[in-house]
C-alpha positions in Angstrom: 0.0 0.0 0.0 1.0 3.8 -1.0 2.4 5.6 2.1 1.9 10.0 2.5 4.2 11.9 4.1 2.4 15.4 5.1 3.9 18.2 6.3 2.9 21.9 7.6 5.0 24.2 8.0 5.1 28.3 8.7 6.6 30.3 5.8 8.3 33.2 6.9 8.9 33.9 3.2 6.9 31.4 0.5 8.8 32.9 -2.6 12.0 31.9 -0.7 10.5 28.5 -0.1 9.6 28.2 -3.7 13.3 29.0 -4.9 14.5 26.3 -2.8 12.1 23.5 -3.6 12.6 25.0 -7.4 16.8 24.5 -7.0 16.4 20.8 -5.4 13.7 19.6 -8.1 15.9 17.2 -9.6 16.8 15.6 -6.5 13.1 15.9 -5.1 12.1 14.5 -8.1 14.7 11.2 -7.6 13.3 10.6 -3.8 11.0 7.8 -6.0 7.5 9.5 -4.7 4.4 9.0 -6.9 3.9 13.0 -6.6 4.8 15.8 -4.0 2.0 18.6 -3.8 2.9 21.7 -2.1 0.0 24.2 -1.2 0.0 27.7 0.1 -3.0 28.1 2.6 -3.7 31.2 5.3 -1.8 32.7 7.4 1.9 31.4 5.6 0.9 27.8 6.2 2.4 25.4 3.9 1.5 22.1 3.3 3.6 19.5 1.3 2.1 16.1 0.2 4.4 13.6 -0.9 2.9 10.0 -1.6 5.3 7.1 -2.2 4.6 3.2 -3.5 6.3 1.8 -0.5 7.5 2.3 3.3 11.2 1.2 2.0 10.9 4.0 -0.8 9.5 7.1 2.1 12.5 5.7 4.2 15.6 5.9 1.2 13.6 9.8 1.0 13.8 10.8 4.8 17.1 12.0 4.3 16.7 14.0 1.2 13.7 15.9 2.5 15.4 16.6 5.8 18.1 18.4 4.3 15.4 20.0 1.8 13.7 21.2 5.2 16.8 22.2 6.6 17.6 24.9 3.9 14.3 26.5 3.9 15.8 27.0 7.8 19.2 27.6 7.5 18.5 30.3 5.0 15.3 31.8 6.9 12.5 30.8 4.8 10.8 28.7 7.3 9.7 28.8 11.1 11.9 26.0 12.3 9.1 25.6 15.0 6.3 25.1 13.0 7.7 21.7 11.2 4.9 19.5 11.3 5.3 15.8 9.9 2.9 13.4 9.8 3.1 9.7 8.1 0.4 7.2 7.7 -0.1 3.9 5.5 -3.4 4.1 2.8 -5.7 1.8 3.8 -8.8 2.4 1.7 -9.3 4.3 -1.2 -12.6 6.0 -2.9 
């Protein structure tokens, strides 16, 4: 079964996030997920969807969307407090 990876986060500046998720696109796109959605919401929330075939494939990612996570703070794009993950297995489908 498909496995989601969500996160919300706090943009402290959403064009900034956007140039960084832009920059790391090839190696986002490698991570082997079925699709990543990111969506702009209120109040700077940001919410990224990433679906993957497997639990072994979302593991080999964990590192490469920690260190995408870690840019958006290290370079001040992103309340590091607000980092929100959630993971859960599909286990119906409509």
């Amino acid at each position: 079964m498909a496995v989601y990876r969500i996160t919300r986060l706090r943009a402290l500046d959403s064009g900034q996030v956007r140039q960084i998720i832009e920059a790391m696109r090839d190696t986002i796109a490698s991570m082997g997920a079925d699709f990543i959605d990111v969506a702009e919401g209120d109040e700077d929330t940001v919410v990224i969807v990433a679906r993957y075939p497997t639990t072994s494939a979302i593991e080999a990612a964990t590192a490469i969307a920690q260190g995408a996570f870690s840019e958006m703070v290290t370079r001040g794009a992103v309340d590091s407090t607000s980092i929100d993950q959630w993971v859960g297995h599909v286990t119906m489908s409509f």
